[in-house]
C-alpha positions in Angstrom: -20.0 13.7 -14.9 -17.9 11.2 -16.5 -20.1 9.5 -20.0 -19.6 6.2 -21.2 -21.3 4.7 -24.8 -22.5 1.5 -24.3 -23.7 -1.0 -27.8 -27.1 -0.6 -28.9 -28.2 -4.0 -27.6 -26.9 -3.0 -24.4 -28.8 0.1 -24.5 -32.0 -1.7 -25.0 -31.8 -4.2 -22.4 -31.0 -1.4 -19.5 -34.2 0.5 -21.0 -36.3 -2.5 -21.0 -35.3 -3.1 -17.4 -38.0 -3.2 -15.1 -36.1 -2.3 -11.6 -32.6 -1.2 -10.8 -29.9 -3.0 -13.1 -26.9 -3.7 -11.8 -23.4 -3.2 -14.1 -20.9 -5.7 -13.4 -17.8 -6.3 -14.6 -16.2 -9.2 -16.5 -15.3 -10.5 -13.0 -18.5 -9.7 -11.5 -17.7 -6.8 -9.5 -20.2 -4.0 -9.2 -19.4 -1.1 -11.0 -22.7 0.5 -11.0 -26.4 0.8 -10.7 -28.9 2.0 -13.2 -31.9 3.6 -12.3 -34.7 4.4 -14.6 -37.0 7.4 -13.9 -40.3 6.4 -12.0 -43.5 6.4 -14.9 -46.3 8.9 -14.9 -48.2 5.5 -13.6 -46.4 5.0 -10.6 -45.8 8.7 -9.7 -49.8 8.8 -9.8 -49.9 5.9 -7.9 -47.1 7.0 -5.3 -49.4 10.1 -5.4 -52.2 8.3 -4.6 -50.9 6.2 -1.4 -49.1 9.3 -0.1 -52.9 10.9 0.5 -54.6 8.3 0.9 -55.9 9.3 4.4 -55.1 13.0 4.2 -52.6 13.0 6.6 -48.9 14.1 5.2 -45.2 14.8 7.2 -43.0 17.1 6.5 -39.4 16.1 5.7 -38.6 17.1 9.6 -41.7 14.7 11.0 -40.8 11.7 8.7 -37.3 11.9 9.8 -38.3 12.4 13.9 -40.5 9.3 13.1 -38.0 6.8 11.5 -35.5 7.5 14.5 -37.9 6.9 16.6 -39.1 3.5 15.1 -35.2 2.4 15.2 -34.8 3.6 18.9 -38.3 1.3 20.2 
């Protein structure tokens, strides 16, 4: 994994994000996406919605159901 060191101030902003931040360039080209780790909120709440009626799917069952959404 390659490392880079970014300012301070530029450290705080990318914490302080509250979705994906995009890195650009000086010429606004994408180099990059930062993604901060879900909170213990939303993985409670993800938690939450995935029971919610007490039915789950396995990885193979999600996947059968997707492809068949995209093939109706």
């Amino acid at each position: 994994m390659t490392k880079v060191s970014v300012a301070d101030d530029l450290a705080a902003k990318i914490r302080s994000g509250e979705g994906p931040i995009e890195l650009v360039d000086a010429n606004g080209q994408t180099i990059g996406v930062v993604r901060r780790p879900p909170t213990d909120a939303e993985i409670e709440r993800a938690k939450s919605r995935a029971s919610r009626d007490g039915k789950r799917l396995s990885w193979a069952q999600l996947v059968a159901k997707v492809k068949n959404e995209a093939n109706a």
